[in-house]
N, CA, C and O atoms as a MOPAC input file, in Angstrom:
PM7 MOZYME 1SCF
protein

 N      0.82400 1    -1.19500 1     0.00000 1
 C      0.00000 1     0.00000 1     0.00000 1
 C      0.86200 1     1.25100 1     0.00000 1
 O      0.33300 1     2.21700 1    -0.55000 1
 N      2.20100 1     1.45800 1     0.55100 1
 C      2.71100 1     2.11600 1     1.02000 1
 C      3.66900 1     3.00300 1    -0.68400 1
 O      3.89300 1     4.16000 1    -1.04000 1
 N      3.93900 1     1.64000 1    -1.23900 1
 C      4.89800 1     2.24400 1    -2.86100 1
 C      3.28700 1     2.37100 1    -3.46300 1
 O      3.70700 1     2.16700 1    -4.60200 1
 N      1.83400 1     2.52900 1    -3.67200 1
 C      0.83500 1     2.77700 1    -4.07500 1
 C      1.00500 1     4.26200 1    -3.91500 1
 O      1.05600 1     5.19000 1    -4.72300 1
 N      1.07200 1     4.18300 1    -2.67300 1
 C      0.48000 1     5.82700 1    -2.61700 1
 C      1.50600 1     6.76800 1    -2.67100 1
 O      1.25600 1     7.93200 1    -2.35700 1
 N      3.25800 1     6.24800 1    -3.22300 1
 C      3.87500 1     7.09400 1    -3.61400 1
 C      4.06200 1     6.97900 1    -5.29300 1
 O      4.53200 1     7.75000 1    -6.12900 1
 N      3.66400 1     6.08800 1    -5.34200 1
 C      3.48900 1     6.28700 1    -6.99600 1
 C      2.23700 1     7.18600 1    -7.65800 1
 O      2.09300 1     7.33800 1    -8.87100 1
 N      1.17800 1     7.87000 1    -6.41600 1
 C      0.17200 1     8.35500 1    -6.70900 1
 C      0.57900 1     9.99300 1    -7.06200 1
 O      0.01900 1    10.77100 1    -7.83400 1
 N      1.86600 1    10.20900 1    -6.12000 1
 C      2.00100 1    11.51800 1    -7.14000 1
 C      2.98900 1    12.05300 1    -8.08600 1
 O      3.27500 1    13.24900 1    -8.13600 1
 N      3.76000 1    10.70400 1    -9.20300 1
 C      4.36700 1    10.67000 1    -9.68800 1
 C      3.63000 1    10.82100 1   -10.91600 1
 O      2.53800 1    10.26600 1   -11.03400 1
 N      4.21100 1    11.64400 1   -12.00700 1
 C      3.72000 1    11.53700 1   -13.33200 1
 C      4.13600 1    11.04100 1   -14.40300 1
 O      5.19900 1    11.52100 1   -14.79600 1
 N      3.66000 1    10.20600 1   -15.05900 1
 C      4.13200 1     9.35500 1   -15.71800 1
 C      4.00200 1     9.46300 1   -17.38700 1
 O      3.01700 1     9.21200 1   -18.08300 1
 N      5.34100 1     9.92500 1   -17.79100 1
 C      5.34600 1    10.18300 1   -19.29700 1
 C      5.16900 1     9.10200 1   -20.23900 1
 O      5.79600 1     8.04400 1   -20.18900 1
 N      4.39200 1     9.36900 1   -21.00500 1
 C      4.55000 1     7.77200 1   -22.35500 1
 C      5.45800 1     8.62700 1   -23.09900 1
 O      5.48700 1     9.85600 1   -23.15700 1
 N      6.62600 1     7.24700 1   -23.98800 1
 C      7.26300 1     7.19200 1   -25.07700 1
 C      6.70000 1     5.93300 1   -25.53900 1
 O      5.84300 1     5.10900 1   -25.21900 1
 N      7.87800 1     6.23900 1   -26.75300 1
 C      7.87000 1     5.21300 1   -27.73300 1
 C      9.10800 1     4.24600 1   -27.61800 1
 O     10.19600 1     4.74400 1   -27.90700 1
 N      9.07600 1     2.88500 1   -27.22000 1
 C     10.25300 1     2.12800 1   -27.66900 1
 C     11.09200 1     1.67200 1   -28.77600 1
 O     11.40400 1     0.48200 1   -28.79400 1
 N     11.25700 1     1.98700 1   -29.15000 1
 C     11.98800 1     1.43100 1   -30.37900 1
 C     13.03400 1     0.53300 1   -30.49100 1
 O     14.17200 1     0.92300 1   -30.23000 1
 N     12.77600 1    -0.92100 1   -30.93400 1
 C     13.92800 1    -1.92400 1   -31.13500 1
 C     14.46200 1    -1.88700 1   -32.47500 1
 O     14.02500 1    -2.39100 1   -33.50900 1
 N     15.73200 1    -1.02900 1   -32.20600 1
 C     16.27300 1    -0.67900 1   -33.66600 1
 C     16.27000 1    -1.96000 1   -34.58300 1
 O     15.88100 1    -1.76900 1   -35.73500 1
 N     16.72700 1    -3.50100 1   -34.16800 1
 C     17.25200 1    -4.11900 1   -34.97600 1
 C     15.71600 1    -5.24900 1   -35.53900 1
 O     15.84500 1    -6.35800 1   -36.05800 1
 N     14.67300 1    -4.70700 1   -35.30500 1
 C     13.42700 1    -5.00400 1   -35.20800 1
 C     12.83300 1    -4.38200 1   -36.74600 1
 O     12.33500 1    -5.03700 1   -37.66100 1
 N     13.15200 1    -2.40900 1   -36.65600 1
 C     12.81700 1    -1.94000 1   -37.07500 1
 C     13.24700 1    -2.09400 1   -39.01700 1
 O     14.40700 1    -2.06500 1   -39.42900 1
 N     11.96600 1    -2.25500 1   -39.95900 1
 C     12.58600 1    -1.88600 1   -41.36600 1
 C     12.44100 1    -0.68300 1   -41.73100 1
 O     12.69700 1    -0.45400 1   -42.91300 1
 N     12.11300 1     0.15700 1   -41.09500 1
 C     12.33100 1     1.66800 1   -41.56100 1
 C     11.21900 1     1.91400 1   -42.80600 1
 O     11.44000 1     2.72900 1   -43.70200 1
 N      9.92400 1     1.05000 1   -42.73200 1
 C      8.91100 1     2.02300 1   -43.48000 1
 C      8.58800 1     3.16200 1   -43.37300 1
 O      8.20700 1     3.78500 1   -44.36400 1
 N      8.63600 1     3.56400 1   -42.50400 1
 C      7.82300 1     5.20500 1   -42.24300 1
 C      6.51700 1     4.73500 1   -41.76900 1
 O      5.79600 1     5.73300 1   -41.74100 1
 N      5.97300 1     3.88400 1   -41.44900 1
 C      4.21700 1     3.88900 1   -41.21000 1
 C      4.28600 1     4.85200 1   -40.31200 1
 O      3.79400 1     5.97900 1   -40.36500 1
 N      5.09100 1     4.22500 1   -39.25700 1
 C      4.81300 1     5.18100 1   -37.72200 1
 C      5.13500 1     6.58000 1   -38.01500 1
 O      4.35900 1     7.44200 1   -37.60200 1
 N      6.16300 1     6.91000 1   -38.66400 1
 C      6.52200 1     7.83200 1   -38.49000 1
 C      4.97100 1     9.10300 1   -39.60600 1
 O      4.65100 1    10.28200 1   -39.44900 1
 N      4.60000 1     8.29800 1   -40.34200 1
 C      3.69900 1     9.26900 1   -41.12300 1
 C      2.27300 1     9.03000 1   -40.40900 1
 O      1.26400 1     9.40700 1   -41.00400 1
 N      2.15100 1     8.31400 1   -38.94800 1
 C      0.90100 1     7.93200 1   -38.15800 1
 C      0.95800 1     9.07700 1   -37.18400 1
 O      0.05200 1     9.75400 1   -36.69700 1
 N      2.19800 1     9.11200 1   -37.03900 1
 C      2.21300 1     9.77700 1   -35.26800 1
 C      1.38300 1    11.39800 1   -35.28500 1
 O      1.90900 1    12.39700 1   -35.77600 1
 N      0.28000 1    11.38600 1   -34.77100 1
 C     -0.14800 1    12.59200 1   -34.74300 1
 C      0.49200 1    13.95000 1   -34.10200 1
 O      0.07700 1    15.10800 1   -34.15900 1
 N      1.56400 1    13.44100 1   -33.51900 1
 C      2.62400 1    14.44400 1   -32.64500 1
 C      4.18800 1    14.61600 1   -33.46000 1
 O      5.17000 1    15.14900 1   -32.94300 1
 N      4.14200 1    14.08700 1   -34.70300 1
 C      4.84200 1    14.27500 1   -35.26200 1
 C      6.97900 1    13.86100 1   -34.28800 1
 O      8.00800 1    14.51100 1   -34.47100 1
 N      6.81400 1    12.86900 1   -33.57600 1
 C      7.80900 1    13.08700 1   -32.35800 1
 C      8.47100 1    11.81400 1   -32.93500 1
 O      9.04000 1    11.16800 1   -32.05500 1
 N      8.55800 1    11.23400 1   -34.26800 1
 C      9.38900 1    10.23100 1   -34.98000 1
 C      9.70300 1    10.42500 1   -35.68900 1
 O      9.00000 1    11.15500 1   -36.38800 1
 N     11.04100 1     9.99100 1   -36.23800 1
 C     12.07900 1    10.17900 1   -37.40900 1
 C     12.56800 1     9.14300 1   -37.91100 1
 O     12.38700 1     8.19600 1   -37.14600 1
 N     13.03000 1     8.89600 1   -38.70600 1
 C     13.69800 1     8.12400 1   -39.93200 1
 C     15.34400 1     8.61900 1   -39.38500 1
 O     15.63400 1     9.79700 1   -39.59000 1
 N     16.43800 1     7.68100 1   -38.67200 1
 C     17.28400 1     7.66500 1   -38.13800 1
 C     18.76000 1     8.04000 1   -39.70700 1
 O     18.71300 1     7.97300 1   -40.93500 1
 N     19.54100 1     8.30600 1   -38.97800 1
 C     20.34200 1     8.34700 1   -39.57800 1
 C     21.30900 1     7.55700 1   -40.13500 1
 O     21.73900 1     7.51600 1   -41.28700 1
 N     21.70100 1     6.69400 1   -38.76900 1
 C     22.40100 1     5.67500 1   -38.74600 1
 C     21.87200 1     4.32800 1   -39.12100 1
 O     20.66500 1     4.13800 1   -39.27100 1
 N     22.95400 1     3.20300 1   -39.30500 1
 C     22.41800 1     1.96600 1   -39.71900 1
 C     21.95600 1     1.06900 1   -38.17800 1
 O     22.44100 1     1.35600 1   -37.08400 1
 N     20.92400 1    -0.04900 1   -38.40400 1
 C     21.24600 1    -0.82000 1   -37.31600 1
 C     21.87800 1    -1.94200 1   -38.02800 1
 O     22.53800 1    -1.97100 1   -39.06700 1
 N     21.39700 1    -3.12700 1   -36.96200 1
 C     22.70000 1    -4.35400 1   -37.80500 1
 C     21.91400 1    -4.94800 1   -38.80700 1
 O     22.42300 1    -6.03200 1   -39.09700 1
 N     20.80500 1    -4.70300 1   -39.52900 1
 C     20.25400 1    -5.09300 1   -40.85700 1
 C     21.04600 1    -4.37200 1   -41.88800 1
 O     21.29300 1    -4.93100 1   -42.95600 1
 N     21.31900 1    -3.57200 1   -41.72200 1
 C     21.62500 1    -2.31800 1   -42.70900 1
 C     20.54500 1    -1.22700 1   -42.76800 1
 O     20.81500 1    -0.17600 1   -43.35000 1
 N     19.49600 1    -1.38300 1   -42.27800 1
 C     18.35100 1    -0.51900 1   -42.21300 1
 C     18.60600 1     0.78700 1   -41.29500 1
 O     19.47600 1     0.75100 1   -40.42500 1
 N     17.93400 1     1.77700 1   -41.48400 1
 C     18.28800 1     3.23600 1   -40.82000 1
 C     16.59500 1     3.12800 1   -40.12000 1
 O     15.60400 1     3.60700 1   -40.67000 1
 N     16.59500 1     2.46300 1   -38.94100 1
 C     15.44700 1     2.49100 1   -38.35800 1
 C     14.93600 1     3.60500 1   -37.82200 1
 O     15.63300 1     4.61600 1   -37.73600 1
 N     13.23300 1     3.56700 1   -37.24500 1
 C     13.05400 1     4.81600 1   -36.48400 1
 C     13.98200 1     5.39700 1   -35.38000 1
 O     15.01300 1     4.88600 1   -34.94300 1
 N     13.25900 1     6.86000 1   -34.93500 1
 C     13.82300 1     7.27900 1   -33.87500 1
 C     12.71000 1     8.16900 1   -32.82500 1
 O     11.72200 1     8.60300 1   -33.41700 1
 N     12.74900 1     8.31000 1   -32.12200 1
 C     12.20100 1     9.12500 1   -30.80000 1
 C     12.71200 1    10.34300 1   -30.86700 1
 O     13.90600 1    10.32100 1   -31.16600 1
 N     12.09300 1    11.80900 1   -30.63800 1
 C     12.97200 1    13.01900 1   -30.97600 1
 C     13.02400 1    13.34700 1   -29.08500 1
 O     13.55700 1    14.35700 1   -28.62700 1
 N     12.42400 1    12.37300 1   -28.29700 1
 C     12.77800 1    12.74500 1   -27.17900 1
 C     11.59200 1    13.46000 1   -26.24900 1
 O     11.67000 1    13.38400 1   -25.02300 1
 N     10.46200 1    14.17700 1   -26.91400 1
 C      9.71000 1    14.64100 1   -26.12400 1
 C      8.85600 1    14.81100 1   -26.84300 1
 O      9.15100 1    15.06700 1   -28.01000 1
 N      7.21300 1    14.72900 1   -26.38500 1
 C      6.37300 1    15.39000 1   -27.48500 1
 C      5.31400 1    13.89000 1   -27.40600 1
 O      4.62100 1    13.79500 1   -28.41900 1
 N      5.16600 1    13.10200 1   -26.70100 1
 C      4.67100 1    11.61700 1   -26.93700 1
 C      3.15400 1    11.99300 1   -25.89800 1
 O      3.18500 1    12.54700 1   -24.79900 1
 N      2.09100 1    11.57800 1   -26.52100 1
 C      1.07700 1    11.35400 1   -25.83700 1
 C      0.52100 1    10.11400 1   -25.47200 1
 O     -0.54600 1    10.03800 1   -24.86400 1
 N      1.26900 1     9.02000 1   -25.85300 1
 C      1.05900 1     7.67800 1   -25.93500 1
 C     -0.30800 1     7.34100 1   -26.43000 1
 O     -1.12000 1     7.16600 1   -25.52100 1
 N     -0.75200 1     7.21100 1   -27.61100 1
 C     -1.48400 1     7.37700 1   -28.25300 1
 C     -1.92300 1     5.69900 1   -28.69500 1
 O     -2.96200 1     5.03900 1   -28.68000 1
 N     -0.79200 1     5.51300 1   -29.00000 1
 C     -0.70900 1     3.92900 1   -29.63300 1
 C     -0.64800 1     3.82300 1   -31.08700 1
 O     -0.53600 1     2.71100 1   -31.60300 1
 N     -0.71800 1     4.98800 1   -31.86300 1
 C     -1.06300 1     4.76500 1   -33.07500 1
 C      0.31300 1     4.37700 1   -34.07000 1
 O      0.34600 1     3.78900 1   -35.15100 1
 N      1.22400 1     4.85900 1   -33.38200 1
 C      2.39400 1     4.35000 1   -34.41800 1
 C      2.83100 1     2.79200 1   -34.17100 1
 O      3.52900 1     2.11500 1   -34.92700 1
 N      2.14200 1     2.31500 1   -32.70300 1
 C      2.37700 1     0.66800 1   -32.86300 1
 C      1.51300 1     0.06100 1   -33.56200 1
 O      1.79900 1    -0.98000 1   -34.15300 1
 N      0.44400 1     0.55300 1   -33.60600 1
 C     -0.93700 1    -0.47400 1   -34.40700 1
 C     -0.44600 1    -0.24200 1   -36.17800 1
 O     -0.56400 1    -1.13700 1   -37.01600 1
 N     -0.02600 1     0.81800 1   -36.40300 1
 C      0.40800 1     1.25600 1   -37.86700 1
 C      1.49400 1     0.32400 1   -38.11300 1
 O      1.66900 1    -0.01300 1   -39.28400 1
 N      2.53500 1    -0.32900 1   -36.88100 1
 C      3.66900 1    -0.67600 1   -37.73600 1
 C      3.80800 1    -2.04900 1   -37.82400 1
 O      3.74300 1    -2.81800 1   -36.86500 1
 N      4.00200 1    -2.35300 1   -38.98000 1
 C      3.94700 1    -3.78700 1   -39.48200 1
 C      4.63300 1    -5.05500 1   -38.90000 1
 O      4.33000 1    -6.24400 1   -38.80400 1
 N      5.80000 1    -4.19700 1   -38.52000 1
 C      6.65000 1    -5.44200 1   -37.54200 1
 C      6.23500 1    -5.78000 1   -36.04400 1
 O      6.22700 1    -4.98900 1   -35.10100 1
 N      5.91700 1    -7.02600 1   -36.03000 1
 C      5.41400 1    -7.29100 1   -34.29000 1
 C      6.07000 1    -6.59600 1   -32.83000 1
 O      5.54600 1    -6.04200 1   -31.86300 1
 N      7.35400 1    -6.89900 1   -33.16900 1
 C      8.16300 1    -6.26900 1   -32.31700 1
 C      9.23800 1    -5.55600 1   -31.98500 1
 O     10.14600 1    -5.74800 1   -31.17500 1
 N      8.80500 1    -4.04600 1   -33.32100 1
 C      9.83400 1    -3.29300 1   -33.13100 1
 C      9.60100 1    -2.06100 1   -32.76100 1
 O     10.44600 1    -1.17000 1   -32.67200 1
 N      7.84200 1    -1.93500 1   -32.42000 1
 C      7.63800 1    -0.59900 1   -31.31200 1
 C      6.70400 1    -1.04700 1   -30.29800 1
 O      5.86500 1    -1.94000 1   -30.42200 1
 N      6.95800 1    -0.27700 1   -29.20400 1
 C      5.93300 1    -0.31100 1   -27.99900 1
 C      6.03500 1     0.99300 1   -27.32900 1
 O      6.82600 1     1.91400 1   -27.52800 1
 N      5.14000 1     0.88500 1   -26.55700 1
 C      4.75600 1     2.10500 1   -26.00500 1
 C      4.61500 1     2.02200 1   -24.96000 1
 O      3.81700 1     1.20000 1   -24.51000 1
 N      5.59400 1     3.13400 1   -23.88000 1
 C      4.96900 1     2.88500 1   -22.43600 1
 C      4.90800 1     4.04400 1   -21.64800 1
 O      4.34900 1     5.03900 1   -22.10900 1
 N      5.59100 1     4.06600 1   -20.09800 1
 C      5.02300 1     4.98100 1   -19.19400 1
 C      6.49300 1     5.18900 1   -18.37400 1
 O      6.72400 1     4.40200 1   -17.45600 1
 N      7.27900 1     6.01700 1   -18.62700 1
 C      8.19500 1     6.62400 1   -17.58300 1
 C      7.97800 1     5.90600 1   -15.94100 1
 O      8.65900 1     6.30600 1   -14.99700 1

């Protein structure tokens, strides 16, 4: 009861996870996200693919760029 009621006044941010070596770098998410807070990376991961990215702030956890993206498990979404 006691970690309950200190987690009651903590606020809890959603992001986006991103498993780079998951990711093929369609763009779904990134042309879903209504917050515009995803990018098309620069770098390679170990596919050779330039997967998404997180710009770091700006996430309402929405869900919509996981339901948009085709690969099972290369986004999720959670809670700081």
């Amino acid at each position: 009861m006691n970690s309950e009621l200190q987690n009651l006044g903590t606020i809890q941010i959603p992001h986006p996870i991103i498993h780079e070596d998951e990711c093929k770098a369609c763009g779904r998410c990134v042309a879903a996200c209504p917050k515009k807070v995803l990018r098309i990376s620069t770098r390679f991961n170990n596919k050779g693919m330039t997967p998404v990215e997180y710009i770091g702030e700006g996430c309402i956890g929405c869900g919509i760029c996981f339901y948009n993206c085709p690969e099972p498990y290369a986004l999720e979404v959670q809670k700081k």
